[in-house]
LOZA-379291 format. One record per residue (C-alpha): residue in three letters; chain; x, y, z. Coordinates in nm, 3 decimals, m for minus. Layout:
<nodes>
NODE    r  c        x        y        z
NODE  ala  A        X        Y        Z
...
</nodes>
This chain:
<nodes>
NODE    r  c        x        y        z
NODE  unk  A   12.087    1.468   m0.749
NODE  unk  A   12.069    1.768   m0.498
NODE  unk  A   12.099    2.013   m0.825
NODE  unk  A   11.748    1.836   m0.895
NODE  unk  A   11.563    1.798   m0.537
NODE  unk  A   11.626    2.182   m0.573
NODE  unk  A   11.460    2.224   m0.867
NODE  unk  A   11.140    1.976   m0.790
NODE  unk  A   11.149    2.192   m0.454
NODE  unk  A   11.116    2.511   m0.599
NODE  unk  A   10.850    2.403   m0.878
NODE  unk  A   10.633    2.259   m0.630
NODE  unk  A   10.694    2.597   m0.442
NODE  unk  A   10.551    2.815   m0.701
NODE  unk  A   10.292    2.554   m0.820
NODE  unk  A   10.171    2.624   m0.450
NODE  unk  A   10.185    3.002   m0.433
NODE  unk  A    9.999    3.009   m0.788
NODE  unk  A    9.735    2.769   m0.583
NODE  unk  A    9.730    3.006   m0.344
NODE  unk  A    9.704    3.306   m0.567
NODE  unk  A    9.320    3.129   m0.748
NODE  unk  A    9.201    2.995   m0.405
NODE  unk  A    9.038    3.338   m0.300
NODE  unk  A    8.860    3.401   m0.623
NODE  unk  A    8.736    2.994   m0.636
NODE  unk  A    8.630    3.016   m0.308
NODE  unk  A    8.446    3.288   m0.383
NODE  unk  A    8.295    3.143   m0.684
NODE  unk  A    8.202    2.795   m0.491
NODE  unk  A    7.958    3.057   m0.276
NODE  unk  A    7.706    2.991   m0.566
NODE  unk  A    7.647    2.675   m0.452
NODE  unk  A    7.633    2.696   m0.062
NODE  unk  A    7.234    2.699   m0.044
NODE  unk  A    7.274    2.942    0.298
NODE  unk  A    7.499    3.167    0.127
NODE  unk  A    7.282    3.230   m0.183
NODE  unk  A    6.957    3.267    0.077
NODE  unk  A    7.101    3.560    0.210
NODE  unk  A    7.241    3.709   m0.116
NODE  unk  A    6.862    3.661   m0.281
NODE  unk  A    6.741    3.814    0.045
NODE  unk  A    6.987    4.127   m0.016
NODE  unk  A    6.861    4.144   m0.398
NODE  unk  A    6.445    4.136   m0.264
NODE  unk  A    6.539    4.363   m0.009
NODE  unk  A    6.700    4.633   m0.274
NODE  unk  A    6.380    4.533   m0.497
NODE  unk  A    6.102    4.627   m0.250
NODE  unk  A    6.326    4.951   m0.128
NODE  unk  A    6.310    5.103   m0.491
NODE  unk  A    5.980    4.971   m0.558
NODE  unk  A    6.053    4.760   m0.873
NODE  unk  A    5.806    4.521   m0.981
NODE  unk  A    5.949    4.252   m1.124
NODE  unk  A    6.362    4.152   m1.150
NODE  unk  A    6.559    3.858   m1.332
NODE  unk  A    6.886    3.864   m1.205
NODE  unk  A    7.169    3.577   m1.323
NODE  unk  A    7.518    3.525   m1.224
NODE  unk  A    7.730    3.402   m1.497
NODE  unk  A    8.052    3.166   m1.393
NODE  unk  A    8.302    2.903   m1.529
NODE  unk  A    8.156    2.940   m1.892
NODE  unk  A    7.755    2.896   m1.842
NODE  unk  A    7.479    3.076   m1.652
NODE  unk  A    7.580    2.975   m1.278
NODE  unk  A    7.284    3.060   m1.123
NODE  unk  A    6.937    3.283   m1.225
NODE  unk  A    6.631    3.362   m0.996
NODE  unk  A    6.337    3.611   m1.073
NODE  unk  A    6.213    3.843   m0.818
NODE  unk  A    5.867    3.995   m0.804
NODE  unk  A    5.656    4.010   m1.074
NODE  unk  A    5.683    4.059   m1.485
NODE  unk  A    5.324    4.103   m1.447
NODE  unk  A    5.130    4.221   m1.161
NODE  unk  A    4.778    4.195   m1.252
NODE  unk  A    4.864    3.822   m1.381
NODE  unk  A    5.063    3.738   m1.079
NODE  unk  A    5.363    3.609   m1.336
NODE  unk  A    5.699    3.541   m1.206
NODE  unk  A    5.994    3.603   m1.426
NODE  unk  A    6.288    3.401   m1.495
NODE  unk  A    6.594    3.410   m1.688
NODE  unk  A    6.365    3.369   m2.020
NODE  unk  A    6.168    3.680   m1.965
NODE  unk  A    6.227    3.950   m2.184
NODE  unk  A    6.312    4.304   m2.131
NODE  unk  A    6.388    4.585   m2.328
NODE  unk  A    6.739    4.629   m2.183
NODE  unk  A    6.811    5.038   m2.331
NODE  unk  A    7.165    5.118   m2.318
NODE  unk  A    7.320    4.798   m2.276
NODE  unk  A    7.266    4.802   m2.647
NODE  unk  A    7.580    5.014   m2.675
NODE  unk  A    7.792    4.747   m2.621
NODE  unk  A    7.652    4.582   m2.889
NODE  unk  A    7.674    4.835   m3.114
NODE  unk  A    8.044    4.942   m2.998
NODE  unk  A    8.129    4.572   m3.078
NODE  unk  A    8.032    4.631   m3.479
NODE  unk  A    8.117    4.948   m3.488
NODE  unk  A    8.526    4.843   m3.386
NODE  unk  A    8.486    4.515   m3.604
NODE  unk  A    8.432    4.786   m3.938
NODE  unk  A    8.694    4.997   m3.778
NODE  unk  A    8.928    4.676   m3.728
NODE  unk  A    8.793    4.533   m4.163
NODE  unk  A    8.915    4.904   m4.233
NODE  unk  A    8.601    5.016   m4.327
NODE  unk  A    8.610    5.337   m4.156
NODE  unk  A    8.796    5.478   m3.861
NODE  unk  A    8.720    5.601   m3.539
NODE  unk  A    8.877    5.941   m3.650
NODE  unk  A    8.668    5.994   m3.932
NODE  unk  A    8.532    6.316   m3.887
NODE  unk  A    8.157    6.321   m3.796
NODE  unk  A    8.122    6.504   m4.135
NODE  unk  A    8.203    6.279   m4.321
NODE  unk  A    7.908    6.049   m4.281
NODE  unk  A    7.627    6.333   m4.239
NODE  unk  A    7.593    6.349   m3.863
NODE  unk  A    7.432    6.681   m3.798
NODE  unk  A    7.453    6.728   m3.424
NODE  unk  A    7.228    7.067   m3.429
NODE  unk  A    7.315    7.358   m3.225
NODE  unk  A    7.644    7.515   m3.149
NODE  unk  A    7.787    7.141   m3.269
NODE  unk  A    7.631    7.109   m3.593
NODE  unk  A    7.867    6.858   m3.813
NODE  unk  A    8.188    7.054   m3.669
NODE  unk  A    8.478    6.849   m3.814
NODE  unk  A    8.690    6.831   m3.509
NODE  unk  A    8.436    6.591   m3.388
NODE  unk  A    8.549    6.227   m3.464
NODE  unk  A    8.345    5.926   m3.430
NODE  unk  A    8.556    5.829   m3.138
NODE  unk  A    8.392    6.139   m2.936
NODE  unk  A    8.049    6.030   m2.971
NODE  unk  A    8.167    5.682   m2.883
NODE  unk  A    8.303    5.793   m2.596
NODE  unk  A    8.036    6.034   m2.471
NODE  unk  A    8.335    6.344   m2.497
NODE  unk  A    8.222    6.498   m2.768
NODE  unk  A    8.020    6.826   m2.644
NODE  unk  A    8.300    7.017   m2.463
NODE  unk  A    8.163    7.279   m2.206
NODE  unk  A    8.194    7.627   m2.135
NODE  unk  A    8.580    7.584   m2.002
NODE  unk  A    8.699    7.456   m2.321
NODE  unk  A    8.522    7.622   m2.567
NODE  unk  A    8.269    7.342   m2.629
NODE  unk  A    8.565    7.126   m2.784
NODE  unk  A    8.530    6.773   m2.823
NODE  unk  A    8.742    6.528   m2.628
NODE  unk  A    8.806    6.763   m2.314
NODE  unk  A    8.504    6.642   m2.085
NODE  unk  A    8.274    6.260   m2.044
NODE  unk  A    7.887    6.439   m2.132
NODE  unk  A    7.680    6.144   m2.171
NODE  unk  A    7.460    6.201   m2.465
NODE  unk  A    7.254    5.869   m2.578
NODE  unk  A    7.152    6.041   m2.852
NODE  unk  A    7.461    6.156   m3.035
NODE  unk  A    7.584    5.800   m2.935
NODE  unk  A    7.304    5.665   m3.167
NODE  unk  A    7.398    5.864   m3.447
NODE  unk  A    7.737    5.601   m3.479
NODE  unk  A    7.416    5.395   m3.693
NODE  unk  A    7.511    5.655   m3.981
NODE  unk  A    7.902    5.551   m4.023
NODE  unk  A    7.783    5.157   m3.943
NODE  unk  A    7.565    5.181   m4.239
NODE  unk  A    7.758    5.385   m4.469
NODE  unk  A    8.084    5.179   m4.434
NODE  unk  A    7.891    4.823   m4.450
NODE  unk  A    7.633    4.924   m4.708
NODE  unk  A    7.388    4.697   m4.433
NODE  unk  A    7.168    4.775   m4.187
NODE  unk  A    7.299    4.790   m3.854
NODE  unk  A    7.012    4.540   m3.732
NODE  unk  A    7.092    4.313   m3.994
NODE  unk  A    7.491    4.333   m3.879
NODE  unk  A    7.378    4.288   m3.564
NODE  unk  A    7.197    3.991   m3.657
NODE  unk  A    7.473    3.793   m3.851
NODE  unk  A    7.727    3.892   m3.618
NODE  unk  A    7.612    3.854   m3.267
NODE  unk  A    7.258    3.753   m3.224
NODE  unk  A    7.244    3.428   m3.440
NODE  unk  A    7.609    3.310   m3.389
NODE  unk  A    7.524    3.296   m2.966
NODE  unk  A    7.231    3.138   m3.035
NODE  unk  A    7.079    3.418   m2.877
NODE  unk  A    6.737    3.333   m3.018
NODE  unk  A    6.492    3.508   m2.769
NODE  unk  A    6.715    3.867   m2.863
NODE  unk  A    6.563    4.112   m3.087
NODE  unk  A    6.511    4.454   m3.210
NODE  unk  A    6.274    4.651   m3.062
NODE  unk  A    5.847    4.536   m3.144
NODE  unk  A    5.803    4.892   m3.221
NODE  unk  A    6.062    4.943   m3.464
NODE  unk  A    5.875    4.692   m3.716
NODE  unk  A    6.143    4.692   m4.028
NODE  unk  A    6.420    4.639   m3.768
NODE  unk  A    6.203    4.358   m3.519
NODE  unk  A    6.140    4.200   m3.855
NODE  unk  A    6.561    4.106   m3.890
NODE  unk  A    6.504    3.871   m3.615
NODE  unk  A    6.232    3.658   m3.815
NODE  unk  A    6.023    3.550   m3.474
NODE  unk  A    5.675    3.653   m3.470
NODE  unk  A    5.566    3.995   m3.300
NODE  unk  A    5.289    3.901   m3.076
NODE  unk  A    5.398    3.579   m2.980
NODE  unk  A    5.764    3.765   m2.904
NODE  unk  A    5.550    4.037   m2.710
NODE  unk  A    5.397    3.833   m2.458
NODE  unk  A    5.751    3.673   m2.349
NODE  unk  A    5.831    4.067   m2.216
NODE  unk  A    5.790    4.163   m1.883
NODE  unk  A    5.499    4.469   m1.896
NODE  unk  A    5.659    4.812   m1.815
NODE  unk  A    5.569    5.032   m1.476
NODE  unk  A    5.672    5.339   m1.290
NODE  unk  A    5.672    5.406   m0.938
NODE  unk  A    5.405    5.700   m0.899
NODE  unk  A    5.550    5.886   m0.601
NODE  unk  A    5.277    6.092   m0.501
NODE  unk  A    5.032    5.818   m0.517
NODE  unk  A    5.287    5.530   m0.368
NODE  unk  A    5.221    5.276   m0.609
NODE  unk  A    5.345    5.091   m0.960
NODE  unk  A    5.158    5.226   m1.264
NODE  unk  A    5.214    5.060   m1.644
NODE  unk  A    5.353    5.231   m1.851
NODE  unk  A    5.118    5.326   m2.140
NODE  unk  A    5.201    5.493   m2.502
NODE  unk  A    5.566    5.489   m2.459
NODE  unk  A    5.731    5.387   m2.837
NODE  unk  A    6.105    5.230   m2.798
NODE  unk  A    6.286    5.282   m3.065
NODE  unk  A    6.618    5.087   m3.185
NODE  unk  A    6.955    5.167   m3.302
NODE  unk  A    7.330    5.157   m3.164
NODE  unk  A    7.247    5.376   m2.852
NODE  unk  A    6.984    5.140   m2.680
NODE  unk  A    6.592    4.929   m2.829
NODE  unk  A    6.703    4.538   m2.756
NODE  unk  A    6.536    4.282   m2.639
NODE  unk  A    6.641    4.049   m2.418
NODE  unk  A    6.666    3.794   m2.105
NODE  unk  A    6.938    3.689   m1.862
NODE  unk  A    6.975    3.371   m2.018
NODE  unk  A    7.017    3.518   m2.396
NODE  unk  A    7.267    3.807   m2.235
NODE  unk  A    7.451    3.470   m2.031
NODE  unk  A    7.575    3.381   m2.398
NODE  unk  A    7.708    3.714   m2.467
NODE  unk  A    7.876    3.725   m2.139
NODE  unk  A    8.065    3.363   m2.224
NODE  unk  A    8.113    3.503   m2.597
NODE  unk  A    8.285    3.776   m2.452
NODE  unk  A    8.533    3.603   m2.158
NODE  unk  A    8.639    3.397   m2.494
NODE  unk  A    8.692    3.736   m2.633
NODE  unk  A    8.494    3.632   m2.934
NODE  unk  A    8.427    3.875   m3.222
NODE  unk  A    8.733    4.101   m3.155
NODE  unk  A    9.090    4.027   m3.056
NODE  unk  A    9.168    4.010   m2.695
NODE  unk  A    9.406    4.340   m2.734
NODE  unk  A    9.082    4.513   m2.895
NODE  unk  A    8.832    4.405   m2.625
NODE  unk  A    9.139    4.549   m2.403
NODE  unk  A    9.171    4.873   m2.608
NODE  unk  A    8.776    4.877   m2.550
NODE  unk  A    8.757    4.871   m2.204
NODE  unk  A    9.091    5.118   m2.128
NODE  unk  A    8.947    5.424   m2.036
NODE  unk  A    8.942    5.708   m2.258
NODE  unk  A    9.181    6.016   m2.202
NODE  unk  A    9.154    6.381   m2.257
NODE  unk  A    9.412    6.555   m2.421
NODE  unk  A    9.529    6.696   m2.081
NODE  unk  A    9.569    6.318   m1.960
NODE  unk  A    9.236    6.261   m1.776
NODE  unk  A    9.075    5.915   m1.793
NODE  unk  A    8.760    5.937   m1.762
NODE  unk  A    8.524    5.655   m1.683
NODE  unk  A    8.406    5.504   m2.015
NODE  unk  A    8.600    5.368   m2.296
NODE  unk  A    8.459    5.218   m2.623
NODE  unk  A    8.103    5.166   m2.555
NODE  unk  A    8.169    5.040   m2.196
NODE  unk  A    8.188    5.237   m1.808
NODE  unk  A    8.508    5.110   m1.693
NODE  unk  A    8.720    5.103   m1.360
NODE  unk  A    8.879    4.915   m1.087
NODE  unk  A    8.723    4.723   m0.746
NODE  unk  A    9.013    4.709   m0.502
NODE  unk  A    9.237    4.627   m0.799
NODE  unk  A    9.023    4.427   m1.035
NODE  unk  A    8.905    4.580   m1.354
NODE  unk  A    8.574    4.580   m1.356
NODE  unk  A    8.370    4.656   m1.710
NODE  unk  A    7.993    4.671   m1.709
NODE  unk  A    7.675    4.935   m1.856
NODE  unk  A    7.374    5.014   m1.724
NODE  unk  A    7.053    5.053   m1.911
NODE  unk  A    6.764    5.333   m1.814
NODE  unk  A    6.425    5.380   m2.041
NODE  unk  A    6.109    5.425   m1.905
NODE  unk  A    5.941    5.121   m1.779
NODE  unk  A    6.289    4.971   m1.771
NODE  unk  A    6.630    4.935   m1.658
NODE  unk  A    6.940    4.723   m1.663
NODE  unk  A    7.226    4.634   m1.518
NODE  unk  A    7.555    4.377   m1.715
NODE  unk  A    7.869    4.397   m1.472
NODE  unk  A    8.163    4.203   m1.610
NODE  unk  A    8.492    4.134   m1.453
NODE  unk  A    8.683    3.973   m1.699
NODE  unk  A    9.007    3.888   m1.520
NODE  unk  A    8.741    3.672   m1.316
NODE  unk  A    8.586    3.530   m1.606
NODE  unk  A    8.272    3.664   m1.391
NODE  unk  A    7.935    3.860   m1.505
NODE  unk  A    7.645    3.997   m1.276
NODE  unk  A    7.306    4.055   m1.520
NODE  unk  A    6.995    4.179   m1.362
NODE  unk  A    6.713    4.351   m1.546
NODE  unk  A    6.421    4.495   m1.398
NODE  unk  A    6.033    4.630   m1.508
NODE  unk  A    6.099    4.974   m1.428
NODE  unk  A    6.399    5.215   m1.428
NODE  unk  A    6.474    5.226   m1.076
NODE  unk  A    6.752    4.927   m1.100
NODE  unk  A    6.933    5.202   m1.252
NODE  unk  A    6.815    5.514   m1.056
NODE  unk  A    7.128    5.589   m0.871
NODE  unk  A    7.329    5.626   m1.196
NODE  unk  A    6.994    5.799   m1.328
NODE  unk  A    6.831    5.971   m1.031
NODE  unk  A    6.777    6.291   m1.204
NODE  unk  A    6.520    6.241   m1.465
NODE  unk  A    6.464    6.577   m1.556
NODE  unk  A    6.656    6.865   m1.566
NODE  unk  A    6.587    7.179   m1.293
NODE  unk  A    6.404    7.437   m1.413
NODE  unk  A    6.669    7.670   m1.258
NODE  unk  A    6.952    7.510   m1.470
NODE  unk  A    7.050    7.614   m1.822
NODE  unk  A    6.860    7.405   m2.111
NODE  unk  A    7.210    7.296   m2.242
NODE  unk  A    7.297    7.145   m1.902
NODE  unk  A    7.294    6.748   m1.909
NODE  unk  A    7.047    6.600   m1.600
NODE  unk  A    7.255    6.269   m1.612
NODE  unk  A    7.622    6.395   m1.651
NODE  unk  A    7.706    6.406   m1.259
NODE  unk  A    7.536    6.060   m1.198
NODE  unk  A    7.684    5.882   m1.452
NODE  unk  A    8.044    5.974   m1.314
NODE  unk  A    7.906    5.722   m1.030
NODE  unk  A    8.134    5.413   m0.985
NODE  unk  A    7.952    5.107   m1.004
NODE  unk  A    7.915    5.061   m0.610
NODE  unk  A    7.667    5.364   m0.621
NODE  unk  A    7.418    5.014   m0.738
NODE  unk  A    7.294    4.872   m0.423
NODE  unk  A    7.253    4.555   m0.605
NODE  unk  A    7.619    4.600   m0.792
NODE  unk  A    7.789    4.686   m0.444
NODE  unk  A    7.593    4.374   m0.309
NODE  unk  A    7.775    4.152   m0.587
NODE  unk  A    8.077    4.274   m0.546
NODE  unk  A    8.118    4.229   m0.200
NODE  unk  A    7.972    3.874   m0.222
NODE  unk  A    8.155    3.731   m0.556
NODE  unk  A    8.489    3.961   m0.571
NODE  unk  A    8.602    4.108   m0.219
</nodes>
């Protein structure tokens, strides 16, 4: 009898410490609905907005399985005086690589290629000193290490150089190894299975738009219209005869509400195994044992202890911003109608004239953690601390 008070004793015991282990991260979570609370996190998020001059945000927070909460900000179209939502669409640039990451590892996972393939072996021509050197693998242009620098001879793996461009090139292995386009992949495997049905290819990439089967103008007008902040005039200007293209690297479409489904797809660790989604977001390391701060088509790193996954997304007229933490089951989307959501992983737009050509404007920035984001640090601090 005492042998089993004992036992009911200790169970209750750690039934309470495990209690007491969720209550933080609950408590944080029941902050989405205390109306006072949420007041002065939407006042932090307009604040942010008018400081870097953005016209128009949708912003989401994504929470026990569905889109917690959503609010627009601003305007998706200024001369209209149109407020956007969670169903207004934006071209959301390089959050498009986790997309593509995501087919690219399910082919690697079917054994239709690997990630050590040598770039060669598909065609990649990277020009330059580069060229279709074979000691460049697929997994160096996955993981933005495959131009080297000066210290190291220019070999691959040694240094993070992100380089959208040679990322897109992983659309040459995709299609080889599939025999498919990678729209039409990305189709059948992501889009349509969410239910994603407001997600698309680019409207100016017609053949790959076309995948999606949804009309172009009526598609068009759902999208929030494109501006820049003109600094020496101090005020928004659209953007005008600007072509977005599509591929692996960056050119969908799409709206909090579309990427809130690909957020739950992903906490169910849908389309990979959950030790691949891990092996995804571990971060990549250099053969002298660096991580560096991107792994498999995701910037990856730790908030006083919790892993914390996310990308942003920078193309003119627009930027983006999908922070995950998974061990929270949590997701923070907000995209925005210019690219100043993502200027302080982007501030340098152009390269000095005094620098070398072959010097890369965005490498320094992009070694930002996630706090550099006004609007990610706000998050945090409200939903994870």
């Amino acid at each position: 009898m005492l042998r089993s008070s004992i036992l009911t004793i200790q169970l209750l015991f750690f039934v309470a410490l495990a209690a007491a282990g969720q209550q933080p991260a609950n408590d944080r979570l029941s902050r989405l609905g205390d109306s006072a609370f949420m007041t002065s996190f939407r006042q932090k998020i307009e604040q942010y907005r008018t400081r870097y001059h953005i016209p128009g945000l949708s912003v989401g927070i994504v929470a026990n399985g569905r889109l917690a909460w959503s609010q627009g900000f601003g305007f998706a179209d200024i001369d209209r005086g149109i407020v956007p939502d969670e169903h207004t669409n934006y071209q959301v640039a390089s959050v498009t690589k986790t997309f593509g990451a995501v087919i690219l590892m399910q082919l690697a996972y079917e054994g239709k290629l690997s990630i050590n393939d040598p770039i060669n072996k598909y065609g990649i021509q990277l020009g330059a000193r580069w060229g279709s050197d074979p000691r460049i693998k697929l997994k160096h242009l996955l993981t933005h290490t495959a131009a080297g620098n000066d210290f190291n001879g220019f070999r691959p793996g040694r240094k993070f150089i992100y380089n959208g461009g040679w990322y897109n090139q992983l659309r040459l292995p995709i299609e080889q190894a599939s025999g498919r386009p990678f729209g039409e992949l990305l189709m059948e495997r992501i889009i349509r299975p969410l239910g994603m049905s407001q997600t698309a290819p680019s409207p100016d990439d017609p053949a790959s738009f076309r995948l999606a089967g949804l009309d172009s103008a009526a598609f068009i007008s759902t999208m929030a219209v494109p501006y820049d902040w003109n600094k020496k005039e101090r005020k928004l200007v659209k953007v005008v005869n600007f072509h977005y293209g599509f591929g692996p690297a960056a050119g969908l479409v799409s709206n909090v509400a579309d990427l809130a489904r690909y957020a739950v797809a992903i906490d169910e660790r849908q389309f990979l195994t959950p030790a691949q989604w891990d092996t995804m977001w571990t971060p990549f390391v250099t053969p002298k044992g660096k991580s560096i701060q991107y792994g498999q088509g995701w910037f990856t790193t730790k908030y006083k202890g919790e892993k914390v996954v996310w990308h942003t997304g920078w193309w003119y007229g627009y930027s983006a911003l999908f922070l995950m933490v998974p061990g929270r089951k949590l997701t923070f989307i907000i995209l925005g109608n210019s690219q100043d959501v993502s200027r302080p992983f982007y501030h340098i737009v152009q390269p000095a004239k005094f620098l070398p050509a072959r010097r890369v404007p965005f490498k320094k920035n992009l070694a930002n953690k996630v706090e550099a984001s006004d609007f990610a640090r706000a998050f945090l601090e409200s939903f994870v601390d």
